[in-house]
C-alpha positions in Angstrom: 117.7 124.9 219.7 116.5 128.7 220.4 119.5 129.9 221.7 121.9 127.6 219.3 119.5 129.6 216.1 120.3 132.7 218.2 124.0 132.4 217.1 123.5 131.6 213.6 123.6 127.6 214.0 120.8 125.4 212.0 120.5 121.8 213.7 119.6 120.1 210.7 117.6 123.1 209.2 116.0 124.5 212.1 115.0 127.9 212.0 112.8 130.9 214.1 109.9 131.5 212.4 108.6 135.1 213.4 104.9 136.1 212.5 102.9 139.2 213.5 100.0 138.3 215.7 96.9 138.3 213.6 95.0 140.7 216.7 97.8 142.3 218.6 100.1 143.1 215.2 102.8 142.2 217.6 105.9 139.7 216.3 105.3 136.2 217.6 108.2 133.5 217.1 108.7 130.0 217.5 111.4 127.6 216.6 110.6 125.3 213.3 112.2 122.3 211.1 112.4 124.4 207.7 112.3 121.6 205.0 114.1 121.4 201.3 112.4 119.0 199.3 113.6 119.3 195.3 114.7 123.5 195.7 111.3 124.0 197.6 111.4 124.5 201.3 108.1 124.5 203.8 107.1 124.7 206.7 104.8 121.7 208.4 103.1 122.6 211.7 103.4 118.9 213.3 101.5 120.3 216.6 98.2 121.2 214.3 96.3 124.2 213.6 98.9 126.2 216.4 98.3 129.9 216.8 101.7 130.4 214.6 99.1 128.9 211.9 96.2 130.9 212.6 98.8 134.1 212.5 100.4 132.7 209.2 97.0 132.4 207.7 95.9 135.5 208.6 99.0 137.5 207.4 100.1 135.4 205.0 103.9 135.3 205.7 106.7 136.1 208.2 110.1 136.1 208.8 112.5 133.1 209.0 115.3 134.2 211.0 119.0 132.2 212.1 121.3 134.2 213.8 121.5 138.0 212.4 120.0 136.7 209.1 116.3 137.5 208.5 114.6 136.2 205.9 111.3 137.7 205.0 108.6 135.3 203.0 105.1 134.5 201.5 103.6 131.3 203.5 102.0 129.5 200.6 99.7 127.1 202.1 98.9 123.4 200.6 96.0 122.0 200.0 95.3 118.6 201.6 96.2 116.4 198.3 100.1 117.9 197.9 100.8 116.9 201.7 101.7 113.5 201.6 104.8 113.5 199.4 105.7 116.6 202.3 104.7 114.8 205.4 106.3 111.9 204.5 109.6 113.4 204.2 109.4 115.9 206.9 108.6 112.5 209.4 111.7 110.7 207.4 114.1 113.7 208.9 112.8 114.5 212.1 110.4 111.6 213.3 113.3 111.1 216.0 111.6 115.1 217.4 107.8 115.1 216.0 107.1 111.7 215.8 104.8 111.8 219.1 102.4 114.4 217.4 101.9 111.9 214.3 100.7 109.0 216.6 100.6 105.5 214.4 102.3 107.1 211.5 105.0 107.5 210.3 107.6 107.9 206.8 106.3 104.0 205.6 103.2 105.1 206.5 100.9 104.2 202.8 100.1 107.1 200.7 96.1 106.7 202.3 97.2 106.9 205.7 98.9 110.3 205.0 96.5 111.3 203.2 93.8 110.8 206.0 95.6 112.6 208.7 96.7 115.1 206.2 93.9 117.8 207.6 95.3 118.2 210.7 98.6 118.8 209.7 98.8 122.4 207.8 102.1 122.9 205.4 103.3 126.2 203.9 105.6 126.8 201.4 108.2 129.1 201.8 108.2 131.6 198.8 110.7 134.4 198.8 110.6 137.1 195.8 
């Protein structure tokens, strides 16, 4: 995927997300499923509170970046009650690759279910100006 958003390709929106290390100031990157719900996109960390998290809340924003294209951006984070409708349709488009970190649930998963594991799962959206 790295080297296939190296050359400009998305696989089904993939992208690199680049972030400055919240200590070291350095740029940290890491390949991500950027996801277009209604015009909106986000980002949904489906490993947890990863350090790309910690550096997005820190900073608050980064670079998406496919090919020679780099897109700068505010990471808007959500609060625990606008996840669900998010979760649910980033684990309708790429259960297939995350699934695994969601354990028992899944895109039919109820709206309580989602909501309960919604914590551990942090979601930013993307916000360009």
């Amino acid at each position: 995927m790295r080297a296939l958003g190296r050359l400009g390709i998305s696989v089904l929106g993939s992208r690199t997300l680049a972030v400055r290390g919240r200590k070291s100031g350095e740029w940290r990157t890491t390949p991500v499923n950027l996801l277009t719900i209604d015009g909106r996109r986000y980002l949904v960390a489906p490993r947890g509170h990863t350090q790309w998290v910690r550096n997005m809340r820190a900073v608050g924003g980064g670079e998406l970046r496919l090919g020679r294209r780099v897109e700068p951006f505010r990471g808007v984070e959500l609060s625990d009650d606008e996840k669900p409708a998010v979760l649910r349709a980033y684990l309708r488009r790429w259960a297939w690759e995350v699934g695994m970190f969601f354990e028992d649930v899944d895109a039919d998963s109820p709206e309580s279910r989602l909501r309960e594991i919604a914590p551990g799962f942090p979601v930013f959206r993307v916000v360009t100006d």
